[in-house]
N, C-alpha and C positions, 0 to 999 in steps of 0.2 A: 695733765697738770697734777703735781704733785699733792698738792692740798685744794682741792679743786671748789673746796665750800667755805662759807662764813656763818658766822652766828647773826641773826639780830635780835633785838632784846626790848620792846616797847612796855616801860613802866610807864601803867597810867595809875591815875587817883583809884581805883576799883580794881582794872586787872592788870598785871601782866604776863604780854599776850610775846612768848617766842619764838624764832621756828630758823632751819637750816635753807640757805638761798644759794643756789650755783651762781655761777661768774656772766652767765643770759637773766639774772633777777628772777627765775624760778624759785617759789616757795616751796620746796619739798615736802617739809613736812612740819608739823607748827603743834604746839601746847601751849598753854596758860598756867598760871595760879590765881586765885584773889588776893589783891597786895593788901585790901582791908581789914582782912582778917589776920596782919600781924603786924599789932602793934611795938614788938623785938625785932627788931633788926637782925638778929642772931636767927632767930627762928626763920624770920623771910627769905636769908641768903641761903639756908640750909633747905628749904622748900624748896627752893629754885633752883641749888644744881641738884637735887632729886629730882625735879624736873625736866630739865636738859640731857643730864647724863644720857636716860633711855632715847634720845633724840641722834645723840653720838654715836650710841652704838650701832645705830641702824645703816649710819653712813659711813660705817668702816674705821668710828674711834676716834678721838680729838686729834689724833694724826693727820686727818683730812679735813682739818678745817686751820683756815690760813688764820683768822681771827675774829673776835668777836665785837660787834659795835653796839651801844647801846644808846637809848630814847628819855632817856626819865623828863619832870617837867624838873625846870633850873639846875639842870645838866651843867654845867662849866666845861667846854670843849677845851679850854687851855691847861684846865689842872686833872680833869678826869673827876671830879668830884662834884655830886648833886648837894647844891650849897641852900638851906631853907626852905623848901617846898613845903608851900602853903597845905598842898591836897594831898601830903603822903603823910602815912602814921604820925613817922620821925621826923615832923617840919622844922625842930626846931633845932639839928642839928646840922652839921657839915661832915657829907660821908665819900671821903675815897673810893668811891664807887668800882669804879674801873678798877683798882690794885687792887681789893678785896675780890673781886670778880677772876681776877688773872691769878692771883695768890691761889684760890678752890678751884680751880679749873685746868691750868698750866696753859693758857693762852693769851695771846699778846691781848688786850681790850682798850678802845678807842670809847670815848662816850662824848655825844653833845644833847641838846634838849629837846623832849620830845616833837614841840611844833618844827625846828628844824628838821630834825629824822623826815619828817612828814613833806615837809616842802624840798627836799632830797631827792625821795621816794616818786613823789610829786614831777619832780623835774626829769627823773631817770624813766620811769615809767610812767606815769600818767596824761594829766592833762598842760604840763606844764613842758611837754617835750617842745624844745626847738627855741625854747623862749629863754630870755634873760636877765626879766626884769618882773618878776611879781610877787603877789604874797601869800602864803598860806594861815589863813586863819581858821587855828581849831577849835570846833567847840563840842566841849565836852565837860565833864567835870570842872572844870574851868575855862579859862577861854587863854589860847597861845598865840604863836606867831613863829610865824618863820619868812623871814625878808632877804629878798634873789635881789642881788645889783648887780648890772655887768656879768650874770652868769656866776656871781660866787654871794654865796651867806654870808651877810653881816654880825658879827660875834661882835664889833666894838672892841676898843683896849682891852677888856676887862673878861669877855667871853660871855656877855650878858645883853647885849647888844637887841633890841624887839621887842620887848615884853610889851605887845600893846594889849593884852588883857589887861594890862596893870595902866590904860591911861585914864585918868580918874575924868569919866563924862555928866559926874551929878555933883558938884560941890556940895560937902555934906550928906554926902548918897548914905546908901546900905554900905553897910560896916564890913568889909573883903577879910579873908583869911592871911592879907600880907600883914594888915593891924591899920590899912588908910583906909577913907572913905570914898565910896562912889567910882569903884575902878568897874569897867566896862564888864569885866567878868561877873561882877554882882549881880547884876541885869540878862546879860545874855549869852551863858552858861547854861546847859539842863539844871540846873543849881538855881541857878538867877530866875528860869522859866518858873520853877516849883515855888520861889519866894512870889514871886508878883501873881500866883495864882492865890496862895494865901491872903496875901495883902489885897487882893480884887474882892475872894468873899468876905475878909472882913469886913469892909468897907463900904461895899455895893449889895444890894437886896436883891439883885437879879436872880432870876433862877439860871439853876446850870444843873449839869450833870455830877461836876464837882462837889458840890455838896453832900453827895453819898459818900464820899469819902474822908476819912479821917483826915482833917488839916495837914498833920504831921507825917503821912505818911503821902500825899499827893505826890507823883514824880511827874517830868514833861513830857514824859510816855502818856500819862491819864491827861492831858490838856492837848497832848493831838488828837486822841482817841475821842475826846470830845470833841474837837472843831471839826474831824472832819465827819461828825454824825450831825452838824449844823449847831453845834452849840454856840451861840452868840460870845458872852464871856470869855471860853475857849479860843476862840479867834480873832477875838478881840487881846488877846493875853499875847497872839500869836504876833500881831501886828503892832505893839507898844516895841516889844523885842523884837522885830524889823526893821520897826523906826530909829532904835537906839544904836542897834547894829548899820545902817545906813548911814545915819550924821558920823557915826565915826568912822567910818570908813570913806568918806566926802573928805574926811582931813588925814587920812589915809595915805590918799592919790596926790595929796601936795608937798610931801618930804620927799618921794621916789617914785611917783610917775611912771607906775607900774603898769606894764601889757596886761595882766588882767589879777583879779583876788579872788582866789581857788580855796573854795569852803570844805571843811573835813569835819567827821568825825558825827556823833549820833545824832547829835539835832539839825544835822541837814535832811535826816529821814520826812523831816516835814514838809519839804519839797518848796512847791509854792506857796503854800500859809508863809512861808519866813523868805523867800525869795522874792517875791511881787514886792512888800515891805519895802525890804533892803533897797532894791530898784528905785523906785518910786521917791524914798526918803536921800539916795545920795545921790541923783539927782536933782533935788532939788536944792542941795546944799552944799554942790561939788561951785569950785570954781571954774568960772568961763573957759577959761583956757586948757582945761582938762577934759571940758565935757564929751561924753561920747567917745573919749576915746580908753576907757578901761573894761576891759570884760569882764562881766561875774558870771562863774562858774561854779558848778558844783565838782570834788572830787572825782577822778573816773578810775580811783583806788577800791577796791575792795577795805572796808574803816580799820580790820584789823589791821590790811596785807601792809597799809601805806607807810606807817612809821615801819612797822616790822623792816622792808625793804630797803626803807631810808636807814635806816641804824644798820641795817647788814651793810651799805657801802661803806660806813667808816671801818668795820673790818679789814676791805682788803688794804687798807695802810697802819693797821692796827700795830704798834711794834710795843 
């Protein structure tokens, strides 16, 4: 094969994480940058193909690679451009992503949205093979989606089509980075886990572990680290975000009736603290005629490999 590689490109809220993928969904070889460390736009794109370049070279030069596909969150698959993103520096603009990308690189680039990438990724490689109908929900710095019907992604008219982190489960909730309240990513997000550990010591006298630590600097990494040394509060924190994640996901399974909802990204490292939960909670609040029959799963991606993978398949259509 003439051009026998792609790019793929996962902008998260923290890193992104990219690497070169043969035509068998082998990761050859993979870098990063922190995207939070550049609040310039100009400086992030110039970080990045410094950081690809030396990736290029190693595989015989942008000549061998047929094209590049990219992950960011509110990707726009129809225009190529990340339009508002709540969790990246520049949320408040609309950036031609892809043509800036193609313009410093000389390669054709494709982009849709990171939880897409992922349930892509997901369906090519993972836990999703063979299947046609399910959903990937990421949680990570925020909370995404990516939605399989009939074996194709849902983009909607508009290319925006899933944002179920964005479905508001608290009327009046915790105030989200879109500007509404109460959207499911407030809650059960590594973001969301760190606010309800705050809001638990404020509020509650319980001892915990947490308390050794500066409010403001808690993450959901320090509240597993608690729960699973028996920290009551800890696990309890574990199980409110189980619960919340479960009821929503009971109204889920009643728009698209999916074979199963395959969880991604770093606060599935919890394992069963946020898995028993979720269980328990949409079951009890799925409707009859659905019961028992959706699987939940955890990823069987490597958290970087998954979008990585997924965004290199839009490469190879990349023009």
């Amino acid at each position: 094969m003439e051009k026998p590689y792609v790019l793929g490109i996962d902008v998260g809220g923290t890193n992104t994480v990219f690497g070169v993928v043969d035509a068998r969904g082998n990761l050859i070889m993979s870098s990063s940058i922190k995207t939070g460390a550049h609040n310039d736009l100009d400086d992030y794109i110039k970080d990045l193909v410094a950081g690809i370049e030396p990736l290029l070279e190693q595989v015989g030069g942008k000549d061998k690679i047929r094209g590049i596909g990219v992950g960011p969150p509110n990707g726009n698959y129809y225009t190529g451009s990340i339009e508002f993103a709540p969790n990246l520096p520049w949320k408040k603009t609309q950036i031609p992503f892809a043509q800036i990308l193609k313009d410093a690189l000389g390669i054709p680039t494709a982009l849709t949205n990171d939880a897409n990438a992922a349930a892509i990724g997901e369906m090519t490689y993972g836990a999703a093979r063979g299947m046609k109908d399910f959903i990937v929900i990421t949680l990570g710095t925020g909370v995404g989606s990516g939605i399989v019907v009939n074996g194709t992604l849902v983009y909607g008219h508009d290319g925006f089509a899933g944002e179920l982190g964005h479905m508001i489960v608290r009327r009046n909730g915790r105030m989200c980075g879109c500007g509404r309240q109460g959207c499911l990513e407030t809650y059960t997000s590594a973001t969301g886990v760190a606010r309800t550990a705050r809001e638990y010591l404020d509020i509650r006298s319980d001892k915990s572990m947490l308390r050794d630590i500066q409010p403001e600097l808690i993450t959901s990494k320090d509240v597993y680290d608690a729960a699973i040394n028996g920290d009551g509060l800890a696990q309890e924190i574990f199980e409110t975000t189980g619960a919340i994640l479960g009821e929503a996901f009971a109204d889920f399974v009643t728009f698209s009736s999916p074979e199963a909802i395959i969880l991604f990204g770093g606060l599935t490292k919890a394992g069963d603290l946020l898995m028993n939960p979720i269980r328990h909670h949409m079951d009890k609040n799925i409707l009859n005629i659905y019961r028992g029959k959706t699987k939940l799963l955890f990823s069987q991606l490597k958290e970087s490999d998954a979008a990585v993978l997924g965004a290199s398949a839009l490469g190879w259509e990349a023009k």
